[in-house]
C-alpha positions in Angstrom: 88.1 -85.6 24.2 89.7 -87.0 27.1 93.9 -86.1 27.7 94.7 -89.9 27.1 92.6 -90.4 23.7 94.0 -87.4 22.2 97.9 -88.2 23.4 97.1 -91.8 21.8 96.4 -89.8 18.7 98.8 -87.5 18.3 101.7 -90.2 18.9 99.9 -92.4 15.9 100.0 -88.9 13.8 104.1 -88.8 14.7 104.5 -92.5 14.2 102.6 -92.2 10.6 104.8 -88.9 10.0 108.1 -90.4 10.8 107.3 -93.5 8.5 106.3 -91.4 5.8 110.1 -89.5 6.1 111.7 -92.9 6.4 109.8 -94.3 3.7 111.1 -91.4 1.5 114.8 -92.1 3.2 114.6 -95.7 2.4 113.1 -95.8 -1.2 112.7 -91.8 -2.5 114.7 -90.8 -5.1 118.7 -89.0 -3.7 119.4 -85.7 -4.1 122.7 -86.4 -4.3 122.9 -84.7 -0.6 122.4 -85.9 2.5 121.3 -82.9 3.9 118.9 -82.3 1.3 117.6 -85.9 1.7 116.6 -85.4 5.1 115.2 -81.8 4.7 112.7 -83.3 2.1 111.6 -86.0 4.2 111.2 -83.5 7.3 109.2 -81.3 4.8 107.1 -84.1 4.1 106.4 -85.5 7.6 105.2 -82.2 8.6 103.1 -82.5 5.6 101.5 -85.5 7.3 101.2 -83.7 10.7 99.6 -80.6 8.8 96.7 -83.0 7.6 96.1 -84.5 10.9 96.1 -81.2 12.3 93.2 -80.4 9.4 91.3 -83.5 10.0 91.1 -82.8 14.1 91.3 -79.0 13.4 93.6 -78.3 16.2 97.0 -77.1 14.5 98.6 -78.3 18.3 99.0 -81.5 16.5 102.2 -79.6 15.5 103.8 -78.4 18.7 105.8 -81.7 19.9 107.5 -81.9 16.4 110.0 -79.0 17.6 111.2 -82.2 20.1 110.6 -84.7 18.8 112.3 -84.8 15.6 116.0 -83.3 15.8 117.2 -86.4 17.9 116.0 -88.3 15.1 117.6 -85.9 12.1 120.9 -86.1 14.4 121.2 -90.0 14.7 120.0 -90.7 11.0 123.1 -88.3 9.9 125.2 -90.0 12.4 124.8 -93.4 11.2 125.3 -92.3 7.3 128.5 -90.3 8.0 132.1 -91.6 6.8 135.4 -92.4 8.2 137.5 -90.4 10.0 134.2 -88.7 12.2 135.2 -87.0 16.1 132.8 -89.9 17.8 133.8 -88.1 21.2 132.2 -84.8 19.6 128.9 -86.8 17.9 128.6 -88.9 21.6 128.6 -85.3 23.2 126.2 -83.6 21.4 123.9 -86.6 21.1 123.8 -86.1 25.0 122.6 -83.0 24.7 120.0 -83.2 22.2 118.6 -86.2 23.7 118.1 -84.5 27.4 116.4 -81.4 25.2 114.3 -83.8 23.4 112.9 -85.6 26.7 112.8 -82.7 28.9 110.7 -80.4 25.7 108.7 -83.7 24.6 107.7 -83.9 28.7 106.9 -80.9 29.8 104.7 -80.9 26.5 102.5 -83.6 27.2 102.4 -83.1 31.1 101.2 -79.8 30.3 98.8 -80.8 27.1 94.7 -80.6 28.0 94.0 -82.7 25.5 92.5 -82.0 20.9 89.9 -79.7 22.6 92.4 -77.5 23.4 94.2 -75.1 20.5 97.5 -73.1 21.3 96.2 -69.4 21.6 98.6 -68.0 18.6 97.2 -70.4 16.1 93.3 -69.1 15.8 94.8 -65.6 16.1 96.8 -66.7 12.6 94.3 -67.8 10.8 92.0 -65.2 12.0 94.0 -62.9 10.5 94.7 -64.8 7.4 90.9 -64.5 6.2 90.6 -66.7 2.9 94.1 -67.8 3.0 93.6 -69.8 6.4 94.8 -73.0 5.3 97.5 -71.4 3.5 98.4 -69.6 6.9 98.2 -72.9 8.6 100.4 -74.9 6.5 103.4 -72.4 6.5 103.2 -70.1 9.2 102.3 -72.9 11.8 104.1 -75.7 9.8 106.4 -75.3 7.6 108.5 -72.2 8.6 109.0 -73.2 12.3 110.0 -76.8 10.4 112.3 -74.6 8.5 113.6 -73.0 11.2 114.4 -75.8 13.7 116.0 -77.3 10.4 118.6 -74.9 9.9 119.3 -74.8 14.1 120.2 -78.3 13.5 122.7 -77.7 10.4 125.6 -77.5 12.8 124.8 -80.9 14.1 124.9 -82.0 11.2 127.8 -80.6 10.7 129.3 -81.5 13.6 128.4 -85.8 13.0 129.4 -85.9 9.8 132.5 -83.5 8.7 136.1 -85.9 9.5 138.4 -84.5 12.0 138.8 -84.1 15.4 138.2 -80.2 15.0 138.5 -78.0 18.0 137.8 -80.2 21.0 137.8 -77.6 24.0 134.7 -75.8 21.5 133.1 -79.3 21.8 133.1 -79.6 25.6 132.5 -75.9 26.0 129.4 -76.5 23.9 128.6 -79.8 26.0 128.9 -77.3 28.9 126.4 -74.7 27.7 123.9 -77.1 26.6 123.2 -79.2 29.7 123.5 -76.1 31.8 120.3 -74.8 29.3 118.2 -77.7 29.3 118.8 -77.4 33.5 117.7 -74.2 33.4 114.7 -75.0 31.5 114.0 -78.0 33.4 113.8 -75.9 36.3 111.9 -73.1 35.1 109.4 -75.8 33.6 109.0 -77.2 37.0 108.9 -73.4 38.8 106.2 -72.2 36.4 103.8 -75.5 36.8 103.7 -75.4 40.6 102.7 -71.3 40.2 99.8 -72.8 38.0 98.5 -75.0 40.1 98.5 -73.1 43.4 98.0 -69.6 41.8 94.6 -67.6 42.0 92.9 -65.1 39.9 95.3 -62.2 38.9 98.3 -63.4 40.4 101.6 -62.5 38.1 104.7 -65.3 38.0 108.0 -63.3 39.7 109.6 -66.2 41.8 112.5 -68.4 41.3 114.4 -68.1 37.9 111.2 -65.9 36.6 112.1 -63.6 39.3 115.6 -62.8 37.5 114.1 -63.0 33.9 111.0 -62.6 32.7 111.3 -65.8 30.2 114.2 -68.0 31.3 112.2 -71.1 28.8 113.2 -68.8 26.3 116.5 -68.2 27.1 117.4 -71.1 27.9 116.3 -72.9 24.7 118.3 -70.5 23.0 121.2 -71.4 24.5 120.8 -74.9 23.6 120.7 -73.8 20.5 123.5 -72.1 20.7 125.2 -74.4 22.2 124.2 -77.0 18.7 125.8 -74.1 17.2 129.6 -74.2 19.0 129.4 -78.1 17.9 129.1 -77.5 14.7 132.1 -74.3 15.2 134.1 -77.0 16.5 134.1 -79.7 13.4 134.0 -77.0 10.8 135.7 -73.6 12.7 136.1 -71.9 9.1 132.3 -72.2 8.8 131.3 -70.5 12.1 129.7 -67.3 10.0 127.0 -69.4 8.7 126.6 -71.7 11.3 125.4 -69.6 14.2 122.5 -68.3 11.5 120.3 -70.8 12.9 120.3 -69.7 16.1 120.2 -66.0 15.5 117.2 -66.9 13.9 115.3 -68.5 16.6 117.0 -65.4 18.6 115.1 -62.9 16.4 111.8 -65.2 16.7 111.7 -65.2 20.0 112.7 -61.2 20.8 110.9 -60.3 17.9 107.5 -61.9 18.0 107.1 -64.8 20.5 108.0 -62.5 23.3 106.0 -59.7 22.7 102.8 -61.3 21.5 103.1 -63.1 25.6 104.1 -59.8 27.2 101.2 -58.1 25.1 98.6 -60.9 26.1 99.7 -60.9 29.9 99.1 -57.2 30.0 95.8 -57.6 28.8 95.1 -60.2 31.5 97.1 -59.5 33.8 97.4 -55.6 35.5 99.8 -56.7 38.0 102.4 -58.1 35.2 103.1 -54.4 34.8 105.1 -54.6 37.8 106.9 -57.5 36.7 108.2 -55.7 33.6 109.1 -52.3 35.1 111.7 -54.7 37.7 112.6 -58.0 35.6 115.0 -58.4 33.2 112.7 -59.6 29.7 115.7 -62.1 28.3 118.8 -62.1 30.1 118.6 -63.5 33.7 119.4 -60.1 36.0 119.0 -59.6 39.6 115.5 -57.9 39.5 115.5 -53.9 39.8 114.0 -52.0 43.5 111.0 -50.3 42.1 109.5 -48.4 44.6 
């Protein structure tokens, strides 16, 4: 299936799963809470995403919904919030998530083959799920990334709706940290597709940012999230204990099993990435080590 077909299907899968939430906004029965509201209707648009991603088998239908819907949780709890609201603070961190959302969403579909093509983690999961694949599928591909880019965007909600002008030096510190991330991810986005397309067989990526970190995507997307997390610390500074949970979280997925299951498959592929470990830093951006 050609790149264009399957792009024009995946955005009618979105637009189908994004009417299905606001259909449950507009007319499903309230919770009472407006957090709660939206967390059930982002539950059941990746409901809708999950059966697309049965129906085309190809559970990549899921990987622009990281993107693509947190600007749309964040202006939804914008527009229902009260009086009294720090619109300097929402306009600020609307900024941010919006440049996230584009540069992510982008580099997603520049990158996308096209429905013939299957992340590499997702066929390992079901593998290993035996009977239980589409169990696997629906909440270890689905649901608990859903889950977890939910509760990383807590603090914005936090920060859109709670009244008060807060701690505005947090706010612009946070505005700070979060376009300098989605830079530094822009820039390792555009560093790592130029390797692709010029590299040859057995050649290891250790230029540019990837020279000083061994996964500056990673890092730097979880400093944006960190930085959602100072927003929030700003409205509500009593609540900064529980707000940064979110991003720990995505923290411990990505030290704990995203990272590791890439360094384990580049070793396999790649001999020469040994080098690249034993000199550059895994996380952190670090002025690599001499290894003689």
């Amino acid at each position: 299936m050609s790149k264009t077909r399957s792009l024009a299907i995946v955005t009618v899968a979105y637009v189908v799963a994004i009417g299905v939430g606001a259909a449950w906004l507009a007319w499903g029965p309230r919770t009472g809470q407006l957090w709660l509201d939206t967390f059930v209707a982002d539950l059941l648009a990746t409901v809708v995403i999950f059966a697309f991603s049965r129906a085309y088998r190809n559970s990549s239908f899921y990987d622009a919904y990281w993107s693509v819907i947190p600007p749309l949780l964040l202006f939804y709890w914008w527009s229902q919030a009260g009086p009294g609201v720090d619109q300097l603070r929402c306009s600020l961190i609307s900024i941010v998530v919006v440049l996230w959302a584009i540069r992510l969403t982008a580099n997603w579909a520049y990158a996308f083959p096209g429905l013939h093509h299957e992340d590499w983690r997702y066929p390992m999961f079901k593998q290993r799920a035996g009977r239980l694949e589409p169990v696997a599928d629906l909440v270890a591909i689905h649901l608990i990334p859903t889950c977890q880019v939910f509760l990383a965007m807590v603090p914005a909600y936090v920060a859109v709706t709670r009244p008060g002008p807060g701690l505005a030096w947090l706010g612009w510190l946070a505005f700070v940290i979060g376009l300098a991330a989605v830079a530094l991810e822009l820039v390792a986005d555009v560093q790592m597709h130029r390797f692709v397309r010029h590299r040859q067989p057995g050649d290891v990526m250790d230029r540019g940012l990837w020279s000083w970190s061994r996964h500056p995507n990673y890092f730097g997307e979880f400093s944006f999230w960190l930085a959602v997390a100072l927003f929030g610390v700003a409205a509500a500074p009593a609540d900064a204990w529980w707000l940064v949970l979110g991003a720990v979280a995505i923290l411990a997925m990505f030290l704990g099993a995203s990272i590791p299951m890439m360094e384990t498959r580049s070793l396999e592929r790649r001999p020469a990435y040994q080098g690249v470990v034993e000199r550059v830093s895994r996380f952190v951006p670090w002025p690599p080590k001499a290894v003689r």
